[in-house]
N, C-alpha and C positions, 0 to 999 in steps of 0.2 A: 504494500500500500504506500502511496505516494502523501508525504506533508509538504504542503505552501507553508511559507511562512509570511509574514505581514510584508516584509519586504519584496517577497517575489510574486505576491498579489497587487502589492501598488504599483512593481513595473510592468504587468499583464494591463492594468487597468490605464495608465499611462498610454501603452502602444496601443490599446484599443481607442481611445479617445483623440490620437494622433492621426489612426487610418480615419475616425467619422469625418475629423474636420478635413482632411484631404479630400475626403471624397466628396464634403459640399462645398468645396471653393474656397477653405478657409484658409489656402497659400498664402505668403508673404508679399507675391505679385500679384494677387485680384482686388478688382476693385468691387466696391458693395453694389448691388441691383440698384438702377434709378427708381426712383419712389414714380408710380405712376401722375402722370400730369392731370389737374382737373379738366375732366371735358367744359369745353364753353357750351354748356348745355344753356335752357330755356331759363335755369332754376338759379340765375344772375336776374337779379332785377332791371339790369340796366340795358340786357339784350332788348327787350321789348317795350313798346310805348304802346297809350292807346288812349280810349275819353271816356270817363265815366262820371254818372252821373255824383255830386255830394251835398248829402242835405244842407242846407240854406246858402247853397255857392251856384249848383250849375254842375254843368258839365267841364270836368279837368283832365286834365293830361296825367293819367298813372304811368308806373314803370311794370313792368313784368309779372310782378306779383299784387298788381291790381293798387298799391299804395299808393295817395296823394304824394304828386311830387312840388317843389317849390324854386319858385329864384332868389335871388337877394338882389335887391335893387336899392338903388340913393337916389334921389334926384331923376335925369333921365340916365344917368351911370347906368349902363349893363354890365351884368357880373363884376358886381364888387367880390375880392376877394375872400375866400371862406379856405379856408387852411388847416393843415395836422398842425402846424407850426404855433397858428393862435388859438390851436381847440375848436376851430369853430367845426369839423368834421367833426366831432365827437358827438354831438347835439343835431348835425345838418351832414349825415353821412353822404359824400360825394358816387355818384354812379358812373366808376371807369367802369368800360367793359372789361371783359375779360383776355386774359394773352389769347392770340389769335384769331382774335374779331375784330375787325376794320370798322363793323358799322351795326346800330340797334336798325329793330326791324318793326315797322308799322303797324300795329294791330288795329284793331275793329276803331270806327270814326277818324282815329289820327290823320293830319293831310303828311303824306309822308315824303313832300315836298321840303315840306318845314320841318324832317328832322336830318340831324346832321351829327357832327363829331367836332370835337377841340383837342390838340394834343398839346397835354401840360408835361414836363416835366415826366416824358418818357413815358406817356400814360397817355390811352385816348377816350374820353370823356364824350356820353350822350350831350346832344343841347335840342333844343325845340325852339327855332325861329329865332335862334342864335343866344338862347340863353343856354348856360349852363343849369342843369337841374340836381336838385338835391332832395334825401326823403329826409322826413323829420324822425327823431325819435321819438319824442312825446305821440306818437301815431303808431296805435298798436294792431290795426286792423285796416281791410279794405274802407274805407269809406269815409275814414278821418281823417280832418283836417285841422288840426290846434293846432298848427302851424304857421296858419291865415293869419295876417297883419302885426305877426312878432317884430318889435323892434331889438336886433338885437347883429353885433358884428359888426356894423356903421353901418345898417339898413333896415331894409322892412321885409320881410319874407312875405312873399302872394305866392299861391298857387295860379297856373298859366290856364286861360279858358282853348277851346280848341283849333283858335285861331294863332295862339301861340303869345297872346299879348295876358301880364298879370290882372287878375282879377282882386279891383282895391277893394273893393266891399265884401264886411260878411268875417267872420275872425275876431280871435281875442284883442288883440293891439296893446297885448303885455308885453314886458320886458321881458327877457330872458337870457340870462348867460353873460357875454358879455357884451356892453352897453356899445362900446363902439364910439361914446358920446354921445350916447340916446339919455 
């Protein structure tokens, strides 16, 4: 009868756990699997635009997932700036597409004349009749809009009706965030 001893068990278990990793690519020369890339599926809110209706506004321009979107305006100023840099994305999250989409796509009412793209900062960004579009967070569902007449960034957030111009009436026309000088 044959005895192992502790030592000549750990170099059995050693050389067996040496062939596994060889055998799945665990050499000194392989490089890891790429993590698969997100498809630019439908399930980006900023692929798709379209018009729906929202109680006491009208008909507005949603993104993909049916959400009130808005602009930030001053004055006759289009797209005042909204940034990761001032936070203002944190509160008024921006809709780039996604990598390898050149362009969102026109759903039901949208004149899909008036939509288009902006490229910031290595990024290409939906617009509607050359705004840039934003959702809100305080908007937890299709059909809300508490985002309607915030002042707040150095402007006033409207939702766009579906001609592509802001719609000023109708919203809270509170503060929010930062003021901007509001």
């Amino acid at each position: 009868m044959r005895t192992f001893t502790n030592t000549s068990l750990l170099g059995i278990a050693a050389v067996a756990a040496a062939v596994l990793l060889a055998g799945c690519g665990g050499g000194s020369g392989s490089k890891p699997a790429a993590a698969p890339k997100p498809s630019a599926s439908s399930s980006n809110p900023a692929t798709k635009f379209s018009i729906a209706s929202v109680s006491g506004i009208g008909n507005v321009v949603v993104d993909g997932k049916g959400r009130t979107v808005y602009v930030l305006t001053s004055g006759s100023r289009k797209n005042v700036p909204c940034t990761d840099a001032n936070g203002c994305t944190k509160l008024w999250p921006d809709l780039a597409l996604p990598d390898g989409v050149s362009a969102a796509t026109a759903g039901s009412g949208l004149k899909a004349s008036l939509l288009g793209t902006k490229m910031m900062n290595g990024e290409t960004y939906a617009t509607y009749n050359g705004w840039l579009v934003y959702d809100y967070s305080g908007d937890s569902s299709p059909g809300d809009a508490n985002g309607q007449g915030i002042k707040s960034f150095g402007g006033i957030w409207y939702v766009l009706d579906d001609s592509g111009n802001p719609v000023t009436s109708g919203g809270s026309g509170g503060g929010y965030g930062n003021s901007g000088g509001y």
